[in-house]
LUMZADREN-383971 format. One record per residue: x, z, y of N, C-alpha, C, CB in turn; residue in one letter; chain. Coordinates in nm, 4 decimals. Glycine has a CB too. Layout:
BEGIN
X, Z, Y, X, Z, Y, X, Z, Y, X, Z, Y, a, A
...
//
This chain:
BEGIN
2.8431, -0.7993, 7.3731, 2.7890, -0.7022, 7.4657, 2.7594, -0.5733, 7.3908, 2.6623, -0.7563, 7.5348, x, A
2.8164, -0.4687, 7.4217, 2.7881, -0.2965, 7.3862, 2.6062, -0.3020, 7.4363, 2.9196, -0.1498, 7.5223, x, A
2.5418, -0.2349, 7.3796, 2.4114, -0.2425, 7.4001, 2.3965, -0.0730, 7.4804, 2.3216, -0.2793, 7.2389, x, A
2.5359, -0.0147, 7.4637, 2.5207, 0.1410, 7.5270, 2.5286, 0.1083, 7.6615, 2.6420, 0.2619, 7.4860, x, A
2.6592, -0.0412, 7.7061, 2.6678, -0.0450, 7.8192, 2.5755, -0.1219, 7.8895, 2.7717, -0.0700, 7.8394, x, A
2.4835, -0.1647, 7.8530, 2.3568, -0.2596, 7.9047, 2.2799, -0.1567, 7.9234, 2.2851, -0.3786, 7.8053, x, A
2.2361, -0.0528, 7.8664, 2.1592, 0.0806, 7.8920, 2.2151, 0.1504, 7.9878, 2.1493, 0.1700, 7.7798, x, A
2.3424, 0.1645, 8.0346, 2.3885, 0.1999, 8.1720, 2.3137, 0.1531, 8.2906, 2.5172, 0.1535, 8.1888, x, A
2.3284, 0.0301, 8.2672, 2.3326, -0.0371, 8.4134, 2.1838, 0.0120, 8.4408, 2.3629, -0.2294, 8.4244, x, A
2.0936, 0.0463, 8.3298, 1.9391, 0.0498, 8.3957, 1.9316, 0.2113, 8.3830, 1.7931, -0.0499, 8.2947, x, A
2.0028, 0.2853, 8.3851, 1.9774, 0.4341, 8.2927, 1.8891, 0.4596, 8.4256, 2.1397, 0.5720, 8.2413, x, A
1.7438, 0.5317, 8.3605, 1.6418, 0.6194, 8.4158, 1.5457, 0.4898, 8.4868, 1.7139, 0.7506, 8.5351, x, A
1.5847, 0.3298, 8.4786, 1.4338, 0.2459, 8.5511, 1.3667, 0.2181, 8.4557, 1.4428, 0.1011, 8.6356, x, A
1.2609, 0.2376, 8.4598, 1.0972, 0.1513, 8.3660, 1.1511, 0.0319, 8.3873, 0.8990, 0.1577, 8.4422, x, A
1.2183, -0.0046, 8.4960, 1.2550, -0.1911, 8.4774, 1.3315, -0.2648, 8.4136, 1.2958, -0.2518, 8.5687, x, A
1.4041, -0.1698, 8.3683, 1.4960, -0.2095, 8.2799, 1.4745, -0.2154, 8.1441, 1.5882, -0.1451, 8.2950, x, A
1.3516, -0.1861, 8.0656, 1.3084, -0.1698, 7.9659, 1.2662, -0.3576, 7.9225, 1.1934, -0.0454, 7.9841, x, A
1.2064, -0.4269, 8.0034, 1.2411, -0.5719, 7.8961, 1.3556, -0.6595, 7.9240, 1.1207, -0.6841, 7.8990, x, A
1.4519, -0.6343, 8.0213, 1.5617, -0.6929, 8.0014, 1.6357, -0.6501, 7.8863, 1.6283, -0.6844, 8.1051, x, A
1.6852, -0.5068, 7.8286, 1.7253, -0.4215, 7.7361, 1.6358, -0.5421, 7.6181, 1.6728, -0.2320, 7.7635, x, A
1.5195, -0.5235, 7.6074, 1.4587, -0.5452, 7.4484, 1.4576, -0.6896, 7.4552, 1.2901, -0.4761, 7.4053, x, A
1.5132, -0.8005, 7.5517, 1.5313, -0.9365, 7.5569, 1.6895, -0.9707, 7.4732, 1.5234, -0.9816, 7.7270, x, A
1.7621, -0.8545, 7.5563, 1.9196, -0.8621, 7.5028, 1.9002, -0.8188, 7.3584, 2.0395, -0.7514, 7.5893, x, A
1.8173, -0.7028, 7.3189, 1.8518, -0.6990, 7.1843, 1.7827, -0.8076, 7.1143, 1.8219, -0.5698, 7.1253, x, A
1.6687, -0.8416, 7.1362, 1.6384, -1.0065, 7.0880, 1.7475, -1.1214, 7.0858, 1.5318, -1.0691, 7.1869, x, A
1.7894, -1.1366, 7.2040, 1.8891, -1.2490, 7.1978, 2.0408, -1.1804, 7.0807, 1.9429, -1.2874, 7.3970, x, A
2.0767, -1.0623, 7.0525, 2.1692, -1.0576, 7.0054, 2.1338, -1.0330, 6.8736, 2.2439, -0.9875, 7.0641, x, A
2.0309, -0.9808, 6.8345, 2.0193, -0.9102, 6.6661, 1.8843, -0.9426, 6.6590, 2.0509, -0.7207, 6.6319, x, A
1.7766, -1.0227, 6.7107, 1.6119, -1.0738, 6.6640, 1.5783, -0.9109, 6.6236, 1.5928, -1.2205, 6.4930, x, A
1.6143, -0.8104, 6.6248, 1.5520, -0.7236, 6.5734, 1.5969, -0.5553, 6.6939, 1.6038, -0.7351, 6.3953, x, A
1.5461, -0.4447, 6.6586, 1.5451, -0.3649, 6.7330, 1.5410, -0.2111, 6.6460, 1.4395, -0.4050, 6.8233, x, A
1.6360, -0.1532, 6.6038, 1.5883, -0.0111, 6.4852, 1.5378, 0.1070, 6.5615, 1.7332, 0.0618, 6.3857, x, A
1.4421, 0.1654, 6.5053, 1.4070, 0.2760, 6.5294, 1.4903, 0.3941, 6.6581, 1.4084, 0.3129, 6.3957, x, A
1.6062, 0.3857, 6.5562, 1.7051, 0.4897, 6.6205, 1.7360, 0.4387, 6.7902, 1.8664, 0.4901, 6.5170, x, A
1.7474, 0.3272, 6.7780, 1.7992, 0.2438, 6.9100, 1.6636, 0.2548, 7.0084, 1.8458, 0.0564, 6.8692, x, A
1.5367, 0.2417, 6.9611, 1.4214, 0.2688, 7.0601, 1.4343, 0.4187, 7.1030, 1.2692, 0.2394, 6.9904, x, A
1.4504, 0.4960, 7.0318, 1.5000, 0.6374, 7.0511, 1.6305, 0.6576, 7.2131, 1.5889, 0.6746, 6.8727, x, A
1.7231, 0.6239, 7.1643, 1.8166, 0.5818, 7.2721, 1.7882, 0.5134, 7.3770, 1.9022, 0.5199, 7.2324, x, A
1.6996, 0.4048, 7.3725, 1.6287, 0.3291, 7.4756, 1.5447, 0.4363, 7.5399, 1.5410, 0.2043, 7.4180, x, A
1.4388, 0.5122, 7.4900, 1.3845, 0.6201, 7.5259, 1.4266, 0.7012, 7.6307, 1.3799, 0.6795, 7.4375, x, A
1.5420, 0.7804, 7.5459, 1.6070, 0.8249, 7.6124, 1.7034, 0.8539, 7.7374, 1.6129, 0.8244, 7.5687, x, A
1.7217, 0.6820, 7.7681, 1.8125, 0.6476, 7.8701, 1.7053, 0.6478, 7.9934, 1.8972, 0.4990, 7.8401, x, A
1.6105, 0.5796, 7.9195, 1.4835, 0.5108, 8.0540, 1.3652, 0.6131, 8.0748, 1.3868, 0.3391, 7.9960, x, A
1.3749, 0.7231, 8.0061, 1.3095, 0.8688, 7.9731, 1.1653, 0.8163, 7.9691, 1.3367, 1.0061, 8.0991, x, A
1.0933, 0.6857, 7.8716, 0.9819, 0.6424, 7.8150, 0.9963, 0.7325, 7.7023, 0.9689, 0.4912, 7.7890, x, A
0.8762, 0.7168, 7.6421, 0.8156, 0.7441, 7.5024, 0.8695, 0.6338, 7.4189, 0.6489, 0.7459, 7.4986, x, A
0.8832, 0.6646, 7.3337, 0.8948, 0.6030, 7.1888, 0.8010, 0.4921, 7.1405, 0.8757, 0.7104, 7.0915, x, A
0.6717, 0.5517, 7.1538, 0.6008, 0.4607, 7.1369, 0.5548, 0.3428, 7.1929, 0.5442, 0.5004, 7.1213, x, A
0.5645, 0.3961, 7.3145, 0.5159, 0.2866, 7.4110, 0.6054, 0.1841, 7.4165, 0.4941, 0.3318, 7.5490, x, A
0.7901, 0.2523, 7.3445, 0.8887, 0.1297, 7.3912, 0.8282, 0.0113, 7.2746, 1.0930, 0.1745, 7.3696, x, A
0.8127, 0.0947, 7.1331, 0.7622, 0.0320, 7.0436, 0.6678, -0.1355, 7.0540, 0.6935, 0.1393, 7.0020, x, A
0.5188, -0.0269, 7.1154, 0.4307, -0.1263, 7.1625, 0.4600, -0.2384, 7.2562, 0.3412, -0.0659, 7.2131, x, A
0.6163, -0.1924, 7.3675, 0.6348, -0.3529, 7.4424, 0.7086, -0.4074, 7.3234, 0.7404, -0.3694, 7.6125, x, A
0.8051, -0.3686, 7.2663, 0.8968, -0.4566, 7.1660, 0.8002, -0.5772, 7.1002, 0.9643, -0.3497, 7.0306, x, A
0.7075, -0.5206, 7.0298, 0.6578, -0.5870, 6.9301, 0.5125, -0.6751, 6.9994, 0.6301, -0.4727, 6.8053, x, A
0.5140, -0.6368, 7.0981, 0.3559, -0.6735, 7.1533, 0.3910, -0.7929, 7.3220, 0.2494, -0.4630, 7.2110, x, A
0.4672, -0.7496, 7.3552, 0.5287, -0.8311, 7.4740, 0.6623, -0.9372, 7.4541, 0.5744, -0.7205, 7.5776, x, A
0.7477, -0.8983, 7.3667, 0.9139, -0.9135, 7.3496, 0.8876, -1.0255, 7.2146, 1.0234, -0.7282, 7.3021, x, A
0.7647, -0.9398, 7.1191, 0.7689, -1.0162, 6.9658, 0.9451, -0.9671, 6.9228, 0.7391, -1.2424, 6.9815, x, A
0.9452, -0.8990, 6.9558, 1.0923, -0.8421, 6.8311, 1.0666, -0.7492, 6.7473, 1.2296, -0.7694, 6.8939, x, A
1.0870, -0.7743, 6.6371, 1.1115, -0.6998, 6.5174, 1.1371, -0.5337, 6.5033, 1.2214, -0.7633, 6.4696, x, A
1.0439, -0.4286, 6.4798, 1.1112, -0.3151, 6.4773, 1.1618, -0.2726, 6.3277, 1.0237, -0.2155, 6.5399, x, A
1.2641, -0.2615, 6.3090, 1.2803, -0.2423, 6.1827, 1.4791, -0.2484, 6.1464, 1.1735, -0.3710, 6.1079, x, A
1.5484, -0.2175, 6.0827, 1.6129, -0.2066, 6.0587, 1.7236, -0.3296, 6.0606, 1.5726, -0.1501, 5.9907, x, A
1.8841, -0.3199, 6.1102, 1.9020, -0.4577, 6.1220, 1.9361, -0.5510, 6.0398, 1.9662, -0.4745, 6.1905, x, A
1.9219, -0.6830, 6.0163, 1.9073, -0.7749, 5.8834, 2.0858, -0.7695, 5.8766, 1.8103, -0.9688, 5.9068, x, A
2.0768, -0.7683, 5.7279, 2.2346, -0.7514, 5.6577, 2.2961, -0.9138, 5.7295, 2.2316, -0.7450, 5.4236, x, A
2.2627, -1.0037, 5.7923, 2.3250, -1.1355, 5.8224, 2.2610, -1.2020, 5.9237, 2.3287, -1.2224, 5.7114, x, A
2.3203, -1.1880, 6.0511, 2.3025, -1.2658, 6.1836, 2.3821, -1.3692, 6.2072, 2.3183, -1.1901, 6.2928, x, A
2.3178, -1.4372, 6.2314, 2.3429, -1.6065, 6.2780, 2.3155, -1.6471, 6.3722, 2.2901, -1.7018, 6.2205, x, A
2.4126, -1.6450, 6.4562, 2.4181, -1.7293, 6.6297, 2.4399, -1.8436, 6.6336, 2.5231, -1.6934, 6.7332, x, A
2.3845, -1.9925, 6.6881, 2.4216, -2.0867, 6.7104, 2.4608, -2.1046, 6.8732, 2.3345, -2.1606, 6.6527, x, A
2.5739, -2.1599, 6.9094, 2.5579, -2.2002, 7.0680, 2.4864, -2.2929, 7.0869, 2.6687, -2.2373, 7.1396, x, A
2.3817, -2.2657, 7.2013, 2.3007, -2.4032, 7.2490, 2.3641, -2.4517, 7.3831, 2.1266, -2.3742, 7.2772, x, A
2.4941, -2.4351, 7.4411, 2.5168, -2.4545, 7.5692, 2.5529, -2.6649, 7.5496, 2.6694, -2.3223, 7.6290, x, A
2.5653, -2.6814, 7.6775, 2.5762, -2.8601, 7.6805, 2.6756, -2.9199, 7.5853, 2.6288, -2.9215, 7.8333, x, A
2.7973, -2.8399, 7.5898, 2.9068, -2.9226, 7.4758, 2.8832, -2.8989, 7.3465, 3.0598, -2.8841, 7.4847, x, A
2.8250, -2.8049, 7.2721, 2.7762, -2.7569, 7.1681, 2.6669, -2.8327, 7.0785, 2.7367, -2.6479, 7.2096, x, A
2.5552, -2.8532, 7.1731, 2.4235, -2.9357, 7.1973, 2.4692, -3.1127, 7.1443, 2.3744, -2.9211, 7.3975, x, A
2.5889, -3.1426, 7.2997, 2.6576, -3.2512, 7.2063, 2.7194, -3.2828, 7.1224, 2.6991, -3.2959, 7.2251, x, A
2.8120, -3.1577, 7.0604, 2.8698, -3.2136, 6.9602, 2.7670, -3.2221, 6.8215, 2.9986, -3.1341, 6.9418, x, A
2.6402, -3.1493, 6.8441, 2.5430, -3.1238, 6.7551, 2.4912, -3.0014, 6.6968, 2.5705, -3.1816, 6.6744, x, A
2.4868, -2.9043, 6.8073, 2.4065, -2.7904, 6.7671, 2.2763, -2.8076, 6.7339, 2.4052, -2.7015, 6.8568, x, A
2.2441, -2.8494, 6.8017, 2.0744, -2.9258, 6.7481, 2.0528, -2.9385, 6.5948, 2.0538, -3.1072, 6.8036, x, A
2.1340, -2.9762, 6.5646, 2.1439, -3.0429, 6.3909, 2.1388, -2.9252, 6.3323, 2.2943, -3.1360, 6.3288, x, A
2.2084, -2.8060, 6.3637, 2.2531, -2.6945, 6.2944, 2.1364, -2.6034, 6.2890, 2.3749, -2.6318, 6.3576, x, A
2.0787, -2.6132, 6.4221, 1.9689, -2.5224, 6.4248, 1.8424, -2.5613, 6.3477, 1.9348, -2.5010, 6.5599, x, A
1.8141, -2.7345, 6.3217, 1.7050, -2.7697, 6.2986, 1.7476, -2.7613, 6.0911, 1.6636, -2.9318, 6.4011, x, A
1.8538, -2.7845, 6.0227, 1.8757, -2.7512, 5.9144, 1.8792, -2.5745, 5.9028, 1.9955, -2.8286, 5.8811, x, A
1.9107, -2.5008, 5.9799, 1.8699, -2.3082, 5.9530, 1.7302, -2.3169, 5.9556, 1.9238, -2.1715, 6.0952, x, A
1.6351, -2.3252, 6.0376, 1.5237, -2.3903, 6.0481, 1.4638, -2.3862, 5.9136, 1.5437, -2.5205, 6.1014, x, A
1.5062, -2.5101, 5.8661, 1.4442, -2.5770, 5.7465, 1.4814, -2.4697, 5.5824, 1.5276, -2.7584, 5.7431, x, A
1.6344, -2.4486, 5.6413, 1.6800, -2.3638, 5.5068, 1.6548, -2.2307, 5.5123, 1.8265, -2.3692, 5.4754, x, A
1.6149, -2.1602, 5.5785, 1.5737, -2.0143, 5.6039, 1.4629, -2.0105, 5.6571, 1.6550, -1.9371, 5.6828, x, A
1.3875, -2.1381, 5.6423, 1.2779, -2.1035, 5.7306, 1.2154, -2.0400, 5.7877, 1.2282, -2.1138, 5.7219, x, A
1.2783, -2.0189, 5.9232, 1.2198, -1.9183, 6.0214, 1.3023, -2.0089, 6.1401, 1.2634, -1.7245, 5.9955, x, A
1.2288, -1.9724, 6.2792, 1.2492, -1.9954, 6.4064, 1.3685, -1.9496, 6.4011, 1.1630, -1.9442, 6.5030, x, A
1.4091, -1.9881, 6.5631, 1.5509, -1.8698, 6.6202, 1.4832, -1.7720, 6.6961, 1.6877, -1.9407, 6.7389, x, A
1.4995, -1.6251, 6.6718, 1.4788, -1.5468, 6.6911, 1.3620, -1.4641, 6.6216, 1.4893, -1.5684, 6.7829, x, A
1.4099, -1.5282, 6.4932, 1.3014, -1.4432, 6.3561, 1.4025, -1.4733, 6.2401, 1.1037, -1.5328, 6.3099, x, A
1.3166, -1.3521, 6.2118, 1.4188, -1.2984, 6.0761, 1.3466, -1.3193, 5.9234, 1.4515, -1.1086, 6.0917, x, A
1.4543, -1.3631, 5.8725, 1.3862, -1.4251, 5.7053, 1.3745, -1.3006, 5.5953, 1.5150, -1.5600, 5.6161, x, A
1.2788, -1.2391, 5.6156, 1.2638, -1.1515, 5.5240, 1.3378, -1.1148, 5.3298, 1.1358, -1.1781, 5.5360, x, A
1.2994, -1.2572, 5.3321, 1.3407, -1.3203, 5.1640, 1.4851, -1.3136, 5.1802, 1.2868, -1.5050, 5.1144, x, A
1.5880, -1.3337, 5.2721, 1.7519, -1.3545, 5.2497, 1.7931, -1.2162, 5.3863, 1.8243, -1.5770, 5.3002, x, A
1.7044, -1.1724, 5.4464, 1.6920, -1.0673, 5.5042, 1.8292, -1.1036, 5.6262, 1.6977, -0.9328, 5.3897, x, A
1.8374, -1.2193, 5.7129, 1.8794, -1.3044, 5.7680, 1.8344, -1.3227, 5.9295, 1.8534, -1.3968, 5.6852, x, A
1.8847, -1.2850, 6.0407, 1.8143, -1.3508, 6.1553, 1.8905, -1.4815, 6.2121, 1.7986, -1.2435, 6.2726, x, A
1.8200, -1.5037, 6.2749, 1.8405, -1.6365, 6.3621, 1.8526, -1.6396, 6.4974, 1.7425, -1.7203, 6.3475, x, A
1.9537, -1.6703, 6.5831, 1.9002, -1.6854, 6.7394, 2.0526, -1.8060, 6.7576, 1.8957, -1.4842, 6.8695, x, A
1.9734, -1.8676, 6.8449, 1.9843, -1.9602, 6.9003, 2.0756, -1.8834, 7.0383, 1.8419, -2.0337, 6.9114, x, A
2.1897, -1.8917, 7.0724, 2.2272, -1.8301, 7.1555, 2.3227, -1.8723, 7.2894, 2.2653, -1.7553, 7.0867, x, A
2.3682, -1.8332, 7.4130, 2.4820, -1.8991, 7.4942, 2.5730, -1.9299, 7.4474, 2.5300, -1.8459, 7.5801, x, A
2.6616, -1.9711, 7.4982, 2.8069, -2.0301, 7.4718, 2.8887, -1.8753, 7.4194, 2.8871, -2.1154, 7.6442, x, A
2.9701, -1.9500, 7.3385, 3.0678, -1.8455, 7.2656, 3.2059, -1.8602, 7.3832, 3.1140, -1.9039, 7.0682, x, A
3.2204, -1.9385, 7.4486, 3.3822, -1.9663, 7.5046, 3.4625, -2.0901, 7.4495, 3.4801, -1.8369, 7.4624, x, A
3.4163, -2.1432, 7.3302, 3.5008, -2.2530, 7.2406, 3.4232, -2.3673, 7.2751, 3.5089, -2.2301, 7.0651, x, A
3.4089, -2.4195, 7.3671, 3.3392, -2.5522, 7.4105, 3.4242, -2.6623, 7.3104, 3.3588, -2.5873, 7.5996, x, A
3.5469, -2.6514, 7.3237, 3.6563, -2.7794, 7.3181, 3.6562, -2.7862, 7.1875, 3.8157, -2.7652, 7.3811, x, A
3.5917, -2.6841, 7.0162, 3.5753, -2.6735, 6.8826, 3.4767, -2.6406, 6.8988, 3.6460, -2.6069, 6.8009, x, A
3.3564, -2.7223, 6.9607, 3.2238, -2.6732, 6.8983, 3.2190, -2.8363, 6.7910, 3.0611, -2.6384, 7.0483, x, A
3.0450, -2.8139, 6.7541, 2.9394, -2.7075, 6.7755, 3.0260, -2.5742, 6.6918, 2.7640, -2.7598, 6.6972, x, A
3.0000, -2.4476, 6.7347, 2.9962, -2.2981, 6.6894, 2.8949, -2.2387, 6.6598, 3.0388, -2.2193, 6.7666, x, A
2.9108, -2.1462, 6.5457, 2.8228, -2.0500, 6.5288, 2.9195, -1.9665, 6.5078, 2.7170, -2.0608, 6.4334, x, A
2.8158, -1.8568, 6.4573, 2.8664, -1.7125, 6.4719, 2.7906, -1.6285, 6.3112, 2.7939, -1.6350, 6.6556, x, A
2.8305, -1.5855, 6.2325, 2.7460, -1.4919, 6.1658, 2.8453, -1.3580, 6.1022, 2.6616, -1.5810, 6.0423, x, A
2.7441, -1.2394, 6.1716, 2.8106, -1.1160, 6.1786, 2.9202, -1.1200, 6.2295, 2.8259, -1.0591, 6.0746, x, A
2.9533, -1.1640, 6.3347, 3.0416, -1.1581, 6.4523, 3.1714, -1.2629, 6.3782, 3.0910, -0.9710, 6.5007, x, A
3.1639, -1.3255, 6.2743, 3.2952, -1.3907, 6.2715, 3.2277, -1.5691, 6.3349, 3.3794, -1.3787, 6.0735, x, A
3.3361, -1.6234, 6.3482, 3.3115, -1.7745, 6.4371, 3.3538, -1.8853, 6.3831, 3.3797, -1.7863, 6.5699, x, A
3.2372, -1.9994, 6.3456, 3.3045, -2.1543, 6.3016, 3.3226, -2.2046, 6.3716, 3.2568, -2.2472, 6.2354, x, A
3.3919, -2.3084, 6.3965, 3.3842, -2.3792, 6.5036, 3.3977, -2.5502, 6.4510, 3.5009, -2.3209, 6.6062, x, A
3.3721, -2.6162, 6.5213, 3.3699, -2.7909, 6.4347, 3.2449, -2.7789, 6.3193, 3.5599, -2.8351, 6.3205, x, A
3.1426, -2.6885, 6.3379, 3.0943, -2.7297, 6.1972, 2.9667, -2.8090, 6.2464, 3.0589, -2.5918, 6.0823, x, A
2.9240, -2.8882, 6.0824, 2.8391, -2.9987, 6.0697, 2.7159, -2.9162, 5.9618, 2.9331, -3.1502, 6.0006, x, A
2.6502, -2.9874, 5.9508, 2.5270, -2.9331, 5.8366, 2.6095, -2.9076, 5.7104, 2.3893, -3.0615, 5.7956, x, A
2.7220, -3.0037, 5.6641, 2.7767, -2.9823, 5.4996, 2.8608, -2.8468, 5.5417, 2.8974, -3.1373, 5.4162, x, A
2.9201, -2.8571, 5.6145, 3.0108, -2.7625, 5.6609, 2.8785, -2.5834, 5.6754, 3.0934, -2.8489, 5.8471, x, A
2.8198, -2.5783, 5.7280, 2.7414, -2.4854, 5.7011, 2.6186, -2.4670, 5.5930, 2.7076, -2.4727, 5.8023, x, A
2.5759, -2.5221, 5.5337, 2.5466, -2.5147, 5.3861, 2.6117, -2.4159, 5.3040, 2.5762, -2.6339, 5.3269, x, A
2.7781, -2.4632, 5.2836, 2.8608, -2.3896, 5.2520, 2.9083, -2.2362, 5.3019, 2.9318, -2.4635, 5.2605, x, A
2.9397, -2.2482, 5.4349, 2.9080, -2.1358, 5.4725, 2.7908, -2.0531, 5.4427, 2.9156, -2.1479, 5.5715, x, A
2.6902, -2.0710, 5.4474, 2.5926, -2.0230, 5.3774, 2.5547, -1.9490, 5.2853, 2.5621, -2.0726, 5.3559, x, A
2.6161, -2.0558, 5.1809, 2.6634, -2.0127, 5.0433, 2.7593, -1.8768, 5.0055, 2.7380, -2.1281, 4.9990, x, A
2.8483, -1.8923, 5.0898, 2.9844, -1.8166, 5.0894, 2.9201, -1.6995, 5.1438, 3.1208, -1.8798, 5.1811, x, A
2.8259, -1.6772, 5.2519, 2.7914, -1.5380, 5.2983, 2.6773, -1.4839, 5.2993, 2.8197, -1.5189, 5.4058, x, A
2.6064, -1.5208, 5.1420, 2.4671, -1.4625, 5.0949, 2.5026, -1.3634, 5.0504, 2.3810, -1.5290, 4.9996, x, A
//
């Protein structure tokens, strides 16, 4: 999802201001400066105030975006082939929730919808490229490979 074209659909409603800072939660756990600016701008709020819902209503991150995002699918075929597993080892190895960001490996997490690859899950996603079939050994490695 273009985050310019999600700012369309609401350009100029106050109502559209926590669907916007939900999507950027669900896609990047985090929200930059510049982009509250643009948010601002579209929905003609203050800055600050977008600030104060982000971080005070939303709990998203204002701050710059983490060098490595990590999507897991949680949809039903995903779940069964064992997304669960995947999320509860990121969890443990980055310790942080989905939808918080690991300061120390400077890393977010979200837990997210279906990618489209039901039939090669479980999937993830980090910085837009896609596994598909992977297991805990199988992402470990990955891991490894994209610190």
């Amino acid at each position: 999802m273009e985050i310019k074209e999600f700012l369309e659909a609401f350009k100029e409603k106050r109502a559209g201001l926590l669907p916007i800072l939900y999507a950027f939660q669900e896609e990047k756990a985090s929200i930059t400066p510049k982009e509250i600016q643009e948010v601002a701008k579209q929905l003609k709020l203050e800055f600050e105030e977008i600030k104060q819902v982000a971080e005070e209503v939303v709990g998203i991150q204002v701050r710059e975006t983490p060098k490595r995002i990590i999507k897991v699918c949680t949809n039903i075929h995903c779940d069964v082939a064992g997304s669960d597993k995947l999320i509860h080892f990121l969890c443990q190895t980055l310790k942080i929730g989905s939808g918080e960001i690991s300061e120390k490996t400077d890393t977010a997490f979200v837990a997210t919808k279906c990618f489209g690859y039901c039939d090669i899950g479980p999937n993830l996603e980090i910085n837009g490229k896609l596994y598909d079939e992977v297991t805990t050994e199988k992402l470990a490695k990955i891991l490894k490979k994209n610190a």
